[in-house]
C-alpha positions as CSV (number, residue, x, y, z in Angstrom):
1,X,17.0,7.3,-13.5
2,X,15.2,4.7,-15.9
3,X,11.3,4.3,-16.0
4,X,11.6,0.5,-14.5
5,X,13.9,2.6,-11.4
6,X,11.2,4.9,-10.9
7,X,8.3,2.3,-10.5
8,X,10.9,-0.3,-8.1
9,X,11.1,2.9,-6.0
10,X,7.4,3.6,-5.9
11,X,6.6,0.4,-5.5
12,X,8.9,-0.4,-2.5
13,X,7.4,3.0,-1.0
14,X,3.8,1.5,-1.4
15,X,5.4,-1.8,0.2
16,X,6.1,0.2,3.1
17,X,3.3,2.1,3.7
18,X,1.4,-0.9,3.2
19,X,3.5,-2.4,6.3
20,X,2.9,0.4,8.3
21,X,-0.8,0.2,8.0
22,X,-1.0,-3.6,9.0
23,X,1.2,-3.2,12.2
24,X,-0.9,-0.2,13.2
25,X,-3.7,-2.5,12.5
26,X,-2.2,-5.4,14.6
27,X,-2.0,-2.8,17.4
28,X,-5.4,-1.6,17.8
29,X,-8.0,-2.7,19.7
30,X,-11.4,-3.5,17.3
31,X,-13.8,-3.2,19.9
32,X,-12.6,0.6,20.9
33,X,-10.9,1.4,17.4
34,X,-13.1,0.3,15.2
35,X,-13.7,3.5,12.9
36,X,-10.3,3.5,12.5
37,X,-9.5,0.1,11.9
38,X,-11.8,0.7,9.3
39,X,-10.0,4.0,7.5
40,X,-7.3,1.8,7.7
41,X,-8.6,-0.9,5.9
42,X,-9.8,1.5,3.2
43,X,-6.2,3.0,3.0
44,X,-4.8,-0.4,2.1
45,X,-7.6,-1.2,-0.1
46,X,-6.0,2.3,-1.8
47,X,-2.5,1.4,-1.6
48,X,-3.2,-2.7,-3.2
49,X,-5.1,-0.4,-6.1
50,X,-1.8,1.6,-6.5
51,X,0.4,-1.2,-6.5
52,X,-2.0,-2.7,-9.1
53,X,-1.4,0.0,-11.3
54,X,2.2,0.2,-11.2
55,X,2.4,-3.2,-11.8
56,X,0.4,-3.2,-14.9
57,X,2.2,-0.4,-16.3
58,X,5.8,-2.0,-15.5
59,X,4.9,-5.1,-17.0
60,X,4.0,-2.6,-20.1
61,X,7.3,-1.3,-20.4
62,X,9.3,-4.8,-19.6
């Protein structure tokens, strides 16, 4: 597998993830789930910082 492989893969993994956390979101009351609405924000906030990073380094090794 080449290094630009390996960094689609993760990235469409982080895609995902991402997508999970926003319908989970979606689903959630805030007025009775707010502490977790919350841990998911800061799980996304984690994941866009991951993506950011494999971004930078793909565009390193284009």
């Amino acid at each position: 597998m080449e290094l630009q492989d390996t960094i689609w893969r993760l990235l469409e993994s982080l895609a995902e993830q991402k997508r999970m956390l926003t319908e989970a979101q979606t689903e959630l009351d805030p007025k009775v789930h707010g502490d977790l609405i919350s841990a998911i924000n800061q799980c996304e906030q984690l994941t866009n910082t991951q993506q950011n990073v494999l971004n930078r380094i793909r565009r390193r090794y284009e």
